[in-house]
C-alpha positions as CSV (number, residue, x, y, z in Angstrom):
1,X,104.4,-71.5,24.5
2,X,103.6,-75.0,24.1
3,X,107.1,-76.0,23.3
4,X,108.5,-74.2,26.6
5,X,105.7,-75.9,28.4
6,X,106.8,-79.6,27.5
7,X,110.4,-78.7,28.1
8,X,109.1,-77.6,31.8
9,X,107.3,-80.7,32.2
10,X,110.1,-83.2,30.5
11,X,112.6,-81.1,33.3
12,X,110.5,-81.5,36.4
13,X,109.8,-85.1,35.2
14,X,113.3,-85.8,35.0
15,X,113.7,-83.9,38.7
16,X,111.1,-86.5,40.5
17,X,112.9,-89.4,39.1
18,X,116.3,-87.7,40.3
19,X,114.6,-87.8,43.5
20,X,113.1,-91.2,43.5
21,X,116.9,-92.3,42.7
22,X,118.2,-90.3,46.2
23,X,115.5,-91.8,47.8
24,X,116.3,-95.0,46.6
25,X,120.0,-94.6,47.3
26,X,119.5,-93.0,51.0
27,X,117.4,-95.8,52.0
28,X,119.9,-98.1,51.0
29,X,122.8,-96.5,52.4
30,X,120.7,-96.5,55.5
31,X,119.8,-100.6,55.0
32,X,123.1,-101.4,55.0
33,X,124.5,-99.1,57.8
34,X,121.7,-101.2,60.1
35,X,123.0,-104.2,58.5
36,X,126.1,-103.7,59.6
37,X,125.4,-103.0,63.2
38,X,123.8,-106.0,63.1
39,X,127.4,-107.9,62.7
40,X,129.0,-105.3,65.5
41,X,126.2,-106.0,68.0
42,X,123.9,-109.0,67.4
43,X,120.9,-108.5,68.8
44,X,118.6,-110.8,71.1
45,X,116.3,-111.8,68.0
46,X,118.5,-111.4,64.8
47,X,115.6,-112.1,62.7
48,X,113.2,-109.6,64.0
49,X,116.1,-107.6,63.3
50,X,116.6,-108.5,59.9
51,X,112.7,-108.4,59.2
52,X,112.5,-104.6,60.5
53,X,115.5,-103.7,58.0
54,X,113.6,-105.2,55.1
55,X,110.3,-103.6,55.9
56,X,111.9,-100.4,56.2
57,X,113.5,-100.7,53.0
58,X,110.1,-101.8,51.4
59,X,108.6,-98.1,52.2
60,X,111.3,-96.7,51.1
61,X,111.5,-98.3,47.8
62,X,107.6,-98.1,47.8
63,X,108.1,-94.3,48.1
64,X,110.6,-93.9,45.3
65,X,107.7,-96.5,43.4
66,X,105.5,-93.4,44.0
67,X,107.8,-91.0,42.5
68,X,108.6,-92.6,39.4
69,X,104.8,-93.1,38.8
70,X,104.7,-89.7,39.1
71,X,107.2,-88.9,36.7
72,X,105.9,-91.3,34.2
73,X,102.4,-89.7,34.7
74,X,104.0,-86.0,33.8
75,X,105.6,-87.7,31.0
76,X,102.1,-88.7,29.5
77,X,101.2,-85.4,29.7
78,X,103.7,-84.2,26.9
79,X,104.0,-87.8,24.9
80,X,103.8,-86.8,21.2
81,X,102.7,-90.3,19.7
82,X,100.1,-92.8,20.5
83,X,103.0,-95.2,20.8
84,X,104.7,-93.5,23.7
85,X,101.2,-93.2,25.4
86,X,101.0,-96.5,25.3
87,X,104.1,-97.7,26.3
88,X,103.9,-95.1,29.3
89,X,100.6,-96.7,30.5
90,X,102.4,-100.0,30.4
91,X,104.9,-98.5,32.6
92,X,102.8,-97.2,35.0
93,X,100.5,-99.9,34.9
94,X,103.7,-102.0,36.4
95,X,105.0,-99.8,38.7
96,X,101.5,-99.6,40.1
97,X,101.1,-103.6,40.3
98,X,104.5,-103.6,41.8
99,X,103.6,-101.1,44.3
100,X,100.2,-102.6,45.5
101,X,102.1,-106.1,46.3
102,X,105.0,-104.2,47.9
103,X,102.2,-102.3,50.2
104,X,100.8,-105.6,50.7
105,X,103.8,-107.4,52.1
106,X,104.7,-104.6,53.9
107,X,101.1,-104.7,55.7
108,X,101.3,-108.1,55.8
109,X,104.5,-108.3,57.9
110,X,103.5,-105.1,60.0
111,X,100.5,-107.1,60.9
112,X,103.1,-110.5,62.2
113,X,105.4,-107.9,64.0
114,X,103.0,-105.5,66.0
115,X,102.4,-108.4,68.1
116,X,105.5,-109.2,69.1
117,X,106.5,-105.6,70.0
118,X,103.7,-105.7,72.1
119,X,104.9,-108.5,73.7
120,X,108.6,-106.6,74.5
């Protein structure tokens, strides 16, 4: 029982990082695809432009952060060895301090643009 319920756990792991990795590629597919209808119609403020496509990315990517923390977190939960604990909580411990900064920029730029949408 205990052997089909790490397999479960290693599969559904494996399934969240699968997902993280669409997320990851939809949000770039959708990046560029604004990117590029930057170069067909340049708008009034290209860098406003630009700024809003690399935000929106951020979240994404921050979201797909979130997912692979979570897989790494069901991994812990069938890691054998002290070892692979260990280097599992250094995983996570880096995805989460490269999460809280991404958040943070994100918030930090979302605070600059907000008042000049209000302003169009």
């Amino acid at each position: 029982m205990e052997e089909l319920f790490k397999l479960g756990t290693h599969y559904v792991a494996m399934g969240v990082e699968a997902a993280a990795a669409l997320v990851i590629a939809l949000a770039v597919v959708l990046a560029m695809a604004r990117i590029a209808g930057l170069f067909v119609r340049p708008p009034g403020d290209a860098e406003a432009a630009k700024e809003s496509i690399r935000i929106g990315l951020g979240r994404w990517l921050a979201v797909a952060l979130e997912l692979t923390l979570a897989a790494d977190i069901l991994r812990t939960a069938i890691a054998p060895t002290w070892n692979e604990i260990g280097q599992l909580a250094a995983i996570v411990v880096l995805r989460t301090v490269l999460n809280f900064f991404l958040q943070r920029e994100i918030a930090s730029e979302g605070a600059h643009a907000r008042p000049v949408a209000k302003g169009l």
